[in-house]
N, C-alpha and C positions, 0 to 999 in steps of 0.2 A: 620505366613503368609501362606494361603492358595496358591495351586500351582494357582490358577486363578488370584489372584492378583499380583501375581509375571508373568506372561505370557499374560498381557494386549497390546493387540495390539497399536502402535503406530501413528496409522491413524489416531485420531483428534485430537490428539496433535501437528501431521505435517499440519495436517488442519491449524489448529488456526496460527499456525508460519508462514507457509507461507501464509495466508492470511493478519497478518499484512505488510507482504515483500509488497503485493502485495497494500493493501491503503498507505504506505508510498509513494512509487512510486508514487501512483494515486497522493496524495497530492505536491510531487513535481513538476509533470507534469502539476497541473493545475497552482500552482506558478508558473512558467515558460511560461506558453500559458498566463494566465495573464497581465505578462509585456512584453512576446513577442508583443502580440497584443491588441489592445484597442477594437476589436471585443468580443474576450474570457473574456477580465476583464471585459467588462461590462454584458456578460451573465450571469458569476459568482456574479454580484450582486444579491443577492437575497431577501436582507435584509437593503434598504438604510444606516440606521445608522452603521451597522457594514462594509459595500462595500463588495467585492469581497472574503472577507475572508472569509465570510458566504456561499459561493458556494465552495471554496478550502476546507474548512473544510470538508465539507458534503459530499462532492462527496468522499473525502478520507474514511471518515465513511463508507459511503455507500458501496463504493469497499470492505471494508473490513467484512462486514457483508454479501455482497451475497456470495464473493468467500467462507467464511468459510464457509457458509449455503449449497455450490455448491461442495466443497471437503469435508468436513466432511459427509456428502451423499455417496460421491463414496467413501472415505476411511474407512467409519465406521468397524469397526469390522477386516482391513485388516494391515498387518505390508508394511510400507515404506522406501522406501533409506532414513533413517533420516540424513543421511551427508549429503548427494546431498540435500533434501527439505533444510535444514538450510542453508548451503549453498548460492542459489539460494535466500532464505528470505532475507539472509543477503546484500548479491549483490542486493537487491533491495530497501534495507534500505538504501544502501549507496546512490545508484541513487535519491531516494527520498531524501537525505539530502543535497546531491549537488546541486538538481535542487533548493534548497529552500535557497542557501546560494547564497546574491547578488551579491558576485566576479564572479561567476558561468555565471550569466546572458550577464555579458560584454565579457568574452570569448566565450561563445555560440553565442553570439547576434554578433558575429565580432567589438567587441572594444567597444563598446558603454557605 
């Protein structure tokens, strides 16, 4: 190993992680704006035969493709708190998976 490959900065690699943090999230919140409200689930149609699932998915896609394209930019070539970004990706993994789990919705939603 050359000393360059050994001293590769950590910048898009905490890109890419926390940008997944960051569409998981996206995708639960639109799961949850969803069946919070019949306004959101039906903007999220985007695609009649698939419903609403086709805007949840997408928009999570989507989140996670600009952020990485928007951090990997400014972290290119630079090293990061890789504890704190993982971290943080991970705390948003979770939020993204709570929001998508339907027991979640009736305690959010006050009982329902």
């Amino acid at each position: 190993m050359t000393t360059a490959e050994i001293n590769k900065p950590n910048g898009p690699v905490a890109a890419a992680l926390l940008a997944g943090g960051i569409g998981s999230a996206v995708l639960g919140l639109a799961t949850f704006g969803s069946e919070a409200s019949e306004a959101i689930g039906a903007s999220l149609n985007w695609y009649k035969p698939v419903g609403p699932l086709m805007g949840k998915s997408s928009l999570g896609i989507i989140a996670f493709f600009l952020f990485w394209a928007i951090l990997n930019y400014i972290w290119k070539g630079k090293e990061t708190n890789f504890t704190r970004v993982a971290t943080i990706a991970m705390v948003l993994v979770v939020i993204g998976l709570i929001l998508t789990f339907p027991p979640a919705w009736g305690i959010l939603l006050g009982g329902e």
